[in-house]
KOLLUM-603053 format. One line per 2 residues: number of its first residue (from 0); their letters; for each residue x, y, z of N, C-alpha, C. Coordinates in steps of 0.05 Angstrom, whole numbers. Atoms other than C-alpha are relative to their C-alpha. Example, Ala and Ser with C-alpha at 12.3 -4.5 7.8 and 13.67 -1.06 7.14 Angstrom:
BEGIN
0) as) 18,-24,0,246,-90,156,18,24,0 | -16,-24,-1,273,-21,143,-15,22,14
This chain:
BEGIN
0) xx) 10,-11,25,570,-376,394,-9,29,4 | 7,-37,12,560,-297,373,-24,-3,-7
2) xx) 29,-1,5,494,-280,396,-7,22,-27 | 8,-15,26,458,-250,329,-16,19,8
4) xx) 17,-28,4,434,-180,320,-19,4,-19 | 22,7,20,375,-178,285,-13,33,-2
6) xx) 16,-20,14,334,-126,246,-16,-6,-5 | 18,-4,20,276,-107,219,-8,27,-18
8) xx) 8,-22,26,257,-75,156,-24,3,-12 | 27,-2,19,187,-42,136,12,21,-21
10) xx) 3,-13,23,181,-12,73,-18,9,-26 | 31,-16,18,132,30,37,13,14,-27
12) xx) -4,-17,27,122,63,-32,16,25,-3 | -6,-11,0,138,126,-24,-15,26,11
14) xx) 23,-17,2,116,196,-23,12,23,-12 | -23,-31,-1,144,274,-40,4,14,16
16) xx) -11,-9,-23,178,308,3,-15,33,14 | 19,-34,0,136,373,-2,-22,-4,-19
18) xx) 16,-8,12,75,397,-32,14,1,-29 | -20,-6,23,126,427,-82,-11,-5,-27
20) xx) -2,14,29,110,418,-157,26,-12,-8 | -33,14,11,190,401,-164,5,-20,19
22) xx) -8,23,-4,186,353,-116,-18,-18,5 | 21,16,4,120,320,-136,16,-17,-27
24) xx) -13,15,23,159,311,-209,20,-14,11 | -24,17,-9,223,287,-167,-11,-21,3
26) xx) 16,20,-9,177,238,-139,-11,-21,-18 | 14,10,32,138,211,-201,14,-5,-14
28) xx) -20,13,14,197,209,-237,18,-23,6 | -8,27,-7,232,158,-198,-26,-18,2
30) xx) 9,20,-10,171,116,-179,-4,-11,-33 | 6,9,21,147,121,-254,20,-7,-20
32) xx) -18,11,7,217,96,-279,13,-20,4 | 7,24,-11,213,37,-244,-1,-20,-26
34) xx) 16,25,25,206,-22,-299,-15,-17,6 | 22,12,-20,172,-59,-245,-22,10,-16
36) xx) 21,-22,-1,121,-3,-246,-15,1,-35 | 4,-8,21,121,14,-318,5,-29,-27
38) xx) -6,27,14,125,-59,-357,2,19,-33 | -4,-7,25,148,-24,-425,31,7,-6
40) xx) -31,-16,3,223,-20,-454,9,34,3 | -9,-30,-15,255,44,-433,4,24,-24
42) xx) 0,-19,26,267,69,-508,-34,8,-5 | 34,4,4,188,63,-516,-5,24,17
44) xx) 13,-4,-27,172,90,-440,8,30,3 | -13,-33,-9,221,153,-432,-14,27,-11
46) xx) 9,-18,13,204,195,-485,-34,10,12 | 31,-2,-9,124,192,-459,12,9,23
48) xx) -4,-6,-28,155,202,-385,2,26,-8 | -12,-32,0,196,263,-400,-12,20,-16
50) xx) 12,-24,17,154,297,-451,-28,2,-13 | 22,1,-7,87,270,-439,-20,1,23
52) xx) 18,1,-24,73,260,-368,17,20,22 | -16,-18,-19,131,302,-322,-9,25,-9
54) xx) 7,-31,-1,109,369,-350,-29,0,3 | 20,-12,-3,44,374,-337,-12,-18,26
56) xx) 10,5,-31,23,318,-280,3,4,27 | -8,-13,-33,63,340,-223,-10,24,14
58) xx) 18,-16,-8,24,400,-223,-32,-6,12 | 25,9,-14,-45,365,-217,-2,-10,31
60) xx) -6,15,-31,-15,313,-165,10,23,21 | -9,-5,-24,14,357,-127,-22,25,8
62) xx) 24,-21,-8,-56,406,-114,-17,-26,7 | 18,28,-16,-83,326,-89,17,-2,19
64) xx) -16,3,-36,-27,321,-39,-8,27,15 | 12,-18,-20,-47,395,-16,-23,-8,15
66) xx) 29,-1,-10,-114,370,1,7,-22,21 | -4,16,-19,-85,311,41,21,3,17
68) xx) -25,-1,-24,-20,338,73,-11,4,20 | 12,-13,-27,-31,346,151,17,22,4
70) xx) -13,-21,-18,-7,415,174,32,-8,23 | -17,-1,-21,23,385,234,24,-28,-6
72) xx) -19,20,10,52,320,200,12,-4,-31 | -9,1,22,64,332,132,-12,-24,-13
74) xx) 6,21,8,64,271,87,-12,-20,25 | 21,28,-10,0,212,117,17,-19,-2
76) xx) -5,25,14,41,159,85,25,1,22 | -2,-2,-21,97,181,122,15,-4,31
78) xx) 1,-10,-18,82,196,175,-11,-25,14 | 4,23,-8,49,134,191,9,-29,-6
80) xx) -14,22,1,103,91,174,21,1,10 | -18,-17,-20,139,133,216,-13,-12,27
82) xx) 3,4,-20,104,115,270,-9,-30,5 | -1,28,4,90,38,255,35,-7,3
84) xx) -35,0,-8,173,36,262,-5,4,27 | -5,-16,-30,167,84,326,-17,-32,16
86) xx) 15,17,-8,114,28,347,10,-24,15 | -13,29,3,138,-38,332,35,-1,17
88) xx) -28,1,-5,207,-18,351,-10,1,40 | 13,2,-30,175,-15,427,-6,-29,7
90) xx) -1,32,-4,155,-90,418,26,-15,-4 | -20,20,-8,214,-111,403,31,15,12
92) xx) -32,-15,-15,274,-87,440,17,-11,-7 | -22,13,6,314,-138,421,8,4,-28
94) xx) 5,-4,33,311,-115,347,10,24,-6 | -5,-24,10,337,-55,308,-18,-6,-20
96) xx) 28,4,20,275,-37,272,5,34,-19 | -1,-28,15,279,18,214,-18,-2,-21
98) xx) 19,-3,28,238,38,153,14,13,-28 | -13,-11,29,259,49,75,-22,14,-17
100) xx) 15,-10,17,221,80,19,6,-13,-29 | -9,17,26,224,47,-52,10,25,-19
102) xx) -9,-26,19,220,123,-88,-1,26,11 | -12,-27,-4,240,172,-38,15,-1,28
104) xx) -23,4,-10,286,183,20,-21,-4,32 | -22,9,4,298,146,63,4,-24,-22
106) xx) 5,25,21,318,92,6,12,-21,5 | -5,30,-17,327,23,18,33,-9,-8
108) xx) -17,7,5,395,14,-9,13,29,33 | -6,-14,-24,411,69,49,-1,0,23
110) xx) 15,10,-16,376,39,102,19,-25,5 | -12,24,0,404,-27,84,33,5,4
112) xx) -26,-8,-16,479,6,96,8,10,25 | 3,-9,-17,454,34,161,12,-27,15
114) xx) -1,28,-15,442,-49,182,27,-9,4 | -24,12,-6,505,-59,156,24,9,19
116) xx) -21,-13,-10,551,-5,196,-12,-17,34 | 7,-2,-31,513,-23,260,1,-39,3
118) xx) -12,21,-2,534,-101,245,-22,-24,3 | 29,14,7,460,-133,237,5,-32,-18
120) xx) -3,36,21,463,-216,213,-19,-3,2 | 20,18,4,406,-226,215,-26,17,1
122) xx) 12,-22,7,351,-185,181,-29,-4,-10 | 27,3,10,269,-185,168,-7,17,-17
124) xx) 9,-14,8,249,-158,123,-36,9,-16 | 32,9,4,167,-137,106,1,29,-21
126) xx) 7,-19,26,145,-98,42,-31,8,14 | 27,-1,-22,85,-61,72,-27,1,-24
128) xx) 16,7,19,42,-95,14,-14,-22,1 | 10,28,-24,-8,-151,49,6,-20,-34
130) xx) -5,18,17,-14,-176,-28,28,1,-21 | -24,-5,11,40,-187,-69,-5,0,-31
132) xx) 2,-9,30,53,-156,-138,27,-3,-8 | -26,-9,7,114,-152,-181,3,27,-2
134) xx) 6,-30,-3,101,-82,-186,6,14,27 | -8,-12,-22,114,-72,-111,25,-13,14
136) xx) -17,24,-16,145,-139,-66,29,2,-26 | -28,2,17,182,-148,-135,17,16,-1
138) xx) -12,-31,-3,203,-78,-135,22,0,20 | -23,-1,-35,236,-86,-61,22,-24,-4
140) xx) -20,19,5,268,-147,-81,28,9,-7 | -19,-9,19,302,-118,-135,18,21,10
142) xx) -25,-21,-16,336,-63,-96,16,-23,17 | -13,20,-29,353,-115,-33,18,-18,-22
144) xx) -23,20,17,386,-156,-88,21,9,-17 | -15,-19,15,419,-100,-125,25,5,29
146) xx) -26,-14,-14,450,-83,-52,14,-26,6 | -19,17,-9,477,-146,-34,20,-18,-15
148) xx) -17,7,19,495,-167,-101,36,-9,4 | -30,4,2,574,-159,-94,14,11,33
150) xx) -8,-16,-26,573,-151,-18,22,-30,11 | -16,21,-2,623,-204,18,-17,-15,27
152) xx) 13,9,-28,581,-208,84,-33,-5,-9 | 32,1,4,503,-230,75,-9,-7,25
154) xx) 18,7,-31,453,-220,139,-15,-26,-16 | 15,9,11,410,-276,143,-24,10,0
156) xx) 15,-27,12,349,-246,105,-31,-18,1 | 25,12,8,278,-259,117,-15,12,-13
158) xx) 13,-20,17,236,-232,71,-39,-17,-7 | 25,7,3,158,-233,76,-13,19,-18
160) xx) 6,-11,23,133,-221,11,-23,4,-7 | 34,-7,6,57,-225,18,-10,-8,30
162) xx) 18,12,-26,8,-234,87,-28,7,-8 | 34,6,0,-60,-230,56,-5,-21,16
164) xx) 12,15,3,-70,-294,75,10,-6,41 | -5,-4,-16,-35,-282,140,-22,10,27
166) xx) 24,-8,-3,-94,-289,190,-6,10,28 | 8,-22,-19,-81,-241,250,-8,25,-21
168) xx) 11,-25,32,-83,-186,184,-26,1,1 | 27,1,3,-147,-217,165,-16,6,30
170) xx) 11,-3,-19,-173,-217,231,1,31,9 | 2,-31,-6,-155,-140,247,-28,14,-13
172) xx) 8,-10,25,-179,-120,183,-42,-11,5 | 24,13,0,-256,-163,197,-11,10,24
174) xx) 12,-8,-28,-265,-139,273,2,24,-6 | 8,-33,3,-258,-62,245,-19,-3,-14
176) xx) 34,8,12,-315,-86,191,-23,-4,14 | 8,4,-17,-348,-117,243,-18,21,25
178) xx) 13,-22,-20,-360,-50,288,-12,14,-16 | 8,-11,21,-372,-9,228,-35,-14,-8
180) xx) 24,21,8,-428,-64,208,-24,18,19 | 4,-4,-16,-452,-57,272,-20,27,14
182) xx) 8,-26,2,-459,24,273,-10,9,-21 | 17,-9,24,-480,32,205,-13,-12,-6
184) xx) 14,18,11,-510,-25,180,0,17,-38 | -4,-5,23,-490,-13,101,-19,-12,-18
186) xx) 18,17,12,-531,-39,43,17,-15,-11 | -24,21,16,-459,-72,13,15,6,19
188) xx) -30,-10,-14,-386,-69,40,12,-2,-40 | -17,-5,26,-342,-39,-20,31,-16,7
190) xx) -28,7,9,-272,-77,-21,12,15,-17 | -16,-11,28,-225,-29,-70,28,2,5
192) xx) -35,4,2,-152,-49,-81,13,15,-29 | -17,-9,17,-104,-14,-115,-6,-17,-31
194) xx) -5,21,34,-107,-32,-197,19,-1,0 | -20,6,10,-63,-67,-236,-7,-7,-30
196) xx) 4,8,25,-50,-71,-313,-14,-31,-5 | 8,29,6,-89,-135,-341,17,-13,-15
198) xx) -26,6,15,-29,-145,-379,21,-10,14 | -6,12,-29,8,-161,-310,-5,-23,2
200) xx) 14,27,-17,-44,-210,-284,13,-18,-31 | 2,16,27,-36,-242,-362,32,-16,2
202) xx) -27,3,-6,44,-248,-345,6,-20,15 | -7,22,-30,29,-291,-280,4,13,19
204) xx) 3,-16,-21,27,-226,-235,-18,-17,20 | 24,13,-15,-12,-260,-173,-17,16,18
206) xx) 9,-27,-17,-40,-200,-148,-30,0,-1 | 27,10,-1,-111,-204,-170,-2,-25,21
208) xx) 6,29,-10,-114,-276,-139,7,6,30 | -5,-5,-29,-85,-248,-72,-29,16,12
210) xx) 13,-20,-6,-133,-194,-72,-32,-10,-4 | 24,18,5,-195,-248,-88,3,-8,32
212) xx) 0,11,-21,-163,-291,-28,-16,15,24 | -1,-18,-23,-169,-232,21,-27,13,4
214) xx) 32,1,-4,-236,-217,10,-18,-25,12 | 16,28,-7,-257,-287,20,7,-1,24
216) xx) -12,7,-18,-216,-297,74,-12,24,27 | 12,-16,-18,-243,-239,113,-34,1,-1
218) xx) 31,3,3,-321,-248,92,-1,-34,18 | 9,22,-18,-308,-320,118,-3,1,39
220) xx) -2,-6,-38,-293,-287,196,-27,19,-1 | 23,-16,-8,-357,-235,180,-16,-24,-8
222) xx) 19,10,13,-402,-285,150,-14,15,-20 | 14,-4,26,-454,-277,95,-5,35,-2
224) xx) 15,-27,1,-467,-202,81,9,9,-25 | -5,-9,19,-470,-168,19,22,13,-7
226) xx) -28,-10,8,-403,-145,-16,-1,-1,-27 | 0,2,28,-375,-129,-77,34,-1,4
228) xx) -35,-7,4,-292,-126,-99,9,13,-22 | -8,-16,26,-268,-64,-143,26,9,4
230) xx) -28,-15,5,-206,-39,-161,7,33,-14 | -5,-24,4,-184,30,-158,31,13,-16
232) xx) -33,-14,-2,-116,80,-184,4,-10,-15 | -7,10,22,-125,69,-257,20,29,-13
234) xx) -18,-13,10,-68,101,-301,14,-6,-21 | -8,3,34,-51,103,-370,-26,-6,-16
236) xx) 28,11,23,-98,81,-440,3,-31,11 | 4,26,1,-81,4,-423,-26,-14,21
238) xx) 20,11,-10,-136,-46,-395,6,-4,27 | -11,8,-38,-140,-49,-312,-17,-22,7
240) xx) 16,23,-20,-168,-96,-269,-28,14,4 | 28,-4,-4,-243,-92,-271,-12,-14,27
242) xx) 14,-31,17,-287,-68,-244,10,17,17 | -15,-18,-15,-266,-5,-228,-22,8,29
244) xx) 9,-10,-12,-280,26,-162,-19,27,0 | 13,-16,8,-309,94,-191,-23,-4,-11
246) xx) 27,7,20,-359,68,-239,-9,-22,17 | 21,22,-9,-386,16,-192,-11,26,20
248) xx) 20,-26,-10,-397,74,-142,-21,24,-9 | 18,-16,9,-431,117,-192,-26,-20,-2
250) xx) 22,8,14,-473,65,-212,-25,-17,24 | 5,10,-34,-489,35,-133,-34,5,3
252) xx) 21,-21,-13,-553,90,-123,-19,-15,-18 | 16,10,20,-583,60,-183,-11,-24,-1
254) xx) 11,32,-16,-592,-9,-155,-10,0,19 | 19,-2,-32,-622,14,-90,21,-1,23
256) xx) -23,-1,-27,-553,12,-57,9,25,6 | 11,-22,-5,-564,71,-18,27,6,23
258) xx) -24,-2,-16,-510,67,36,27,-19,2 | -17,16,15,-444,39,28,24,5,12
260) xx) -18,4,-22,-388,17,74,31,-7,-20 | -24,-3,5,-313,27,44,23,-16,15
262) xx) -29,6,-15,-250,-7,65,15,-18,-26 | -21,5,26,-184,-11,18,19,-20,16
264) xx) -22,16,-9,-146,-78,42,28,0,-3 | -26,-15,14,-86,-56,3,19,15,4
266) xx) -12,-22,-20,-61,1,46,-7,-3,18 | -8,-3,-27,-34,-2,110,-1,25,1
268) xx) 2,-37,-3,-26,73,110,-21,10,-16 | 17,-29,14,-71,129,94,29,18,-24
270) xx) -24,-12,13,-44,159,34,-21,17,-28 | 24,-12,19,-67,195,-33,-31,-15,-2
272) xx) 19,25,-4,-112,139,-47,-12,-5,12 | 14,12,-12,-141,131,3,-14,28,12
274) xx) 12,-29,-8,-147,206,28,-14,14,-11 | 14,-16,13,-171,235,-30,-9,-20,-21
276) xx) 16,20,11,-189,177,-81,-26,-7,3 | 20,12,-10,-231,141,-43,-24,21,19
278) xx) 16,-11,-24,-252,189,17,-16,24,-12 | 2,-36,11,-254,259,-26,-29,-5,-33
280) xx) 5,14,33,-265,234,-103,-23,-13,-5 | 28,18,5,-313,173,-102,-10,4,24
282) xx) 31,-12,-15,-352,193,-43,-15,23,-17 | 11,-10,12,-366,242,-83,-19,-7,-21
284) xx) 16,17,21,-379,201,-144,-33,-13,16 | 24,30,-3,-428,153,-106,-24,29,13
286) xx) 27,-8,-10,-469,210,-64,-18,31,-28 | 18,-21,30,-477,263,-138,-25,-21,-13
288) xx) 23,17,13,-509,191,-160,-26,-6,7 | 17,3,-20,-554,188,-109,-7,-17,28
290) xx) -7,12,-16,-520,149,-52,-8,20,23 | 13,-19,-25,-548,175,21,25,-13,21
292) xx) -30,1,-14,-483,153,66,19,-17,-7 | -25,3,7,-416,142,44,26,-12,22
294) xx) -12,5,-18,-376,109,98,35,-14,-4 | -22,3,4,-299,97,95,17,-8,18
296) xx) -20,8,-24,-254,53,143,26,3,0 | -28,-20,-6,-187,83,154,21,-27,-2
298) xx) -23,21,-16,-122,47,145,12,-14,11 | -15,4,-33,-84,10,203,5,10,8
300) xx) -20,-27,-12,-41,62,206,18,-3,22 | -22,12,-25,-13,55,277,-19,-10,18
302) xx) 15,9,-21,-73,17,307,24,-13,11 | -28,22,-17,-32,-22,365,-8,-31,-17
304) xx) 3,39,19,-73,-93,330,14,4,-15 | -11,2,26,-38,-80,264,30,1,8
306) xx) -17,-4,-17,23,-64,310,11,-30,1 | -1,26,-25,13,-131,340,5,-27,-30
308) xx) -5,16,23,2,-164,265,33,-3,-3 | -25,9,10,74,-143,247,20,-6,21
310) xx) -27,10,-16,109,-163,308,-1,-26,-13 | 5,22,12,79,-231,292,12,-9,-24
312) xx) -7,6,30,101,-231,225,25,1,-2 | -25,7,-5,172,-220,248,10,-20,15
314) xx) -4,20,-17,172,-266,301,-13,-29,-6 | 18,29,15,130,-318,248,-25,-8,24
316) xx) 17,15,-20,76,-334,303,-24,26,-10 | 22,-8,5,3,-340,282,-23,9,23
């Protein structure tokens, strides 16, 4: 028997390729064209895209990516999914390990023709989204199924579509709490995951419910200590997932919660969100209110543990 060549595939959101204002709108315009993304018919949706939101937000966004580009690496996001590849691809030798983008280059229908020239049967693939949304996992689907649609050869395809619950993750994610605890001693721990329309969750989105699990599931390895769970990276007039991350931080100082320990389960990478949202933005918010330290736990990024999560998660072993 024809030993099998195997792959793996991470795959992140995206990012723009420059500072650029033209290629902040390049950027925004594919991700926010998405129907995933944007749950509204396209006759409805466009007109607001192209002649409510492309002329004037790519300018804001892209004076928030100045404040987070690195000099020496450019795009955070990345750059550290750049090097989670470079990483992982060291654990496994036996593996052709690459990375896609959902809305900028490299793109996964391009990536996924790379597997095919180099003759890959057999293929992993991980959405670098611990919980799963239709908005993202579904998102990756829908390309991976768009490419193989009318192909004649199909790798066999693993596809891990959520690891919240996945409990080397949890465990990474609780022993960095854990030190943090430790050195600061907080008066809460903030949890803030990405929002999502309430209109979603109302659909049968399971994304809230992942993002409940994963709190629990990581407070059960710290034990009892005060917490809260907000959701951040609201956008548009429609209703988000409460409560928000901003307005609980403004309002923190006012309850006597005076110092206040951060970490976004949601992102694997450092990225807007997390660079300037969370770190820049609402630190701000919480210490104008009258918060006295602001503390923020960093990404995975390319810890080697988180390293070590996604070999596991290719090789299925808990």
């Amino acid at each position: 028997m024809k030993k099998m060549k195997k792959g793996v595939l991470l795959v992140n959101l995206g990012t723009p390729e420059t500072t650029a204002v033209a290629d902040v709108r390049a950027y925004l315009k594919k991700f926010l064209s998405d129907q995933r993304v944007i749950d509204m018919p396209a006759w409805k949706w466009k007109p607001i895209l192209n002649l409510m939101i492309l002329p004037h937000r790519p300018q804001k966004s892209a004076q928030l990516y100045q404040k987070i580009w690195s000099k020496e690496h450019g795009s955070p996001l990345l750059y550290y999914t750049q090097r989670q590849t470079q990483l992982l691809q060291q654990q496994l030798v036996q593996y052709v390990v690459k990375y896609a983008m959902s809305y900028s280059s490299p793109l996964i229908p391009t990536v996924l023709k790379e597997f095919e020239a180099l003759e890959i049967d057999d293929l992993t693939i991980i959405p670098l989204y611990p919980q799963y949304s239709t908005t993202t996992v579904g998102s990756v689907l829908d390309e991976v199924n768009r490419f193989y649609f009318k192909r004649t050869e199909i790798p066999n395809l693993h596809i891990v579509t959520d690891f919240c619950d996945f409990d080397p993750y949890i465990r990474v994610i609780a022993q960095k709490i854990k030190l943090e605890i430790e050195k600061f001693q907080p008066d809460k721990i903030l949890f803030s995951y990405h929002g999502l329309p309430v209109s979603y969750i109302k659909k049968g989105d399971p994304y809230q419910k992942r993002c409940t699990l994963t709190t629990e599931l990581i407070m059960k390895q710290l034990g009892p200590y005060p917490h809260f769970q907000t959701f951040q990276s609201r956008f548009g007039p429609n209703e988000w997932l409460k409560p928000a991350t901003d307005t609980t931080l403004k309002l923190l100082p006012s309850k006597g919660i005076k110092r206040v320990l951060v970490v976004a389960p949601s992102f694997v990478a450092d990225c807007l969100e997390t660079l300037h949202e969370l770190q820049i933005e609402n630190q701000a918010y919480f210490l104008d209110s009258g918060g006295v330290d602001y503390r923020m736990i960093p990404a995975l990024n390319d810890d080697e543990d988180f390293i070590e999560v996604l070999k596991k998660l290719v090789l299925n072993k808990q």
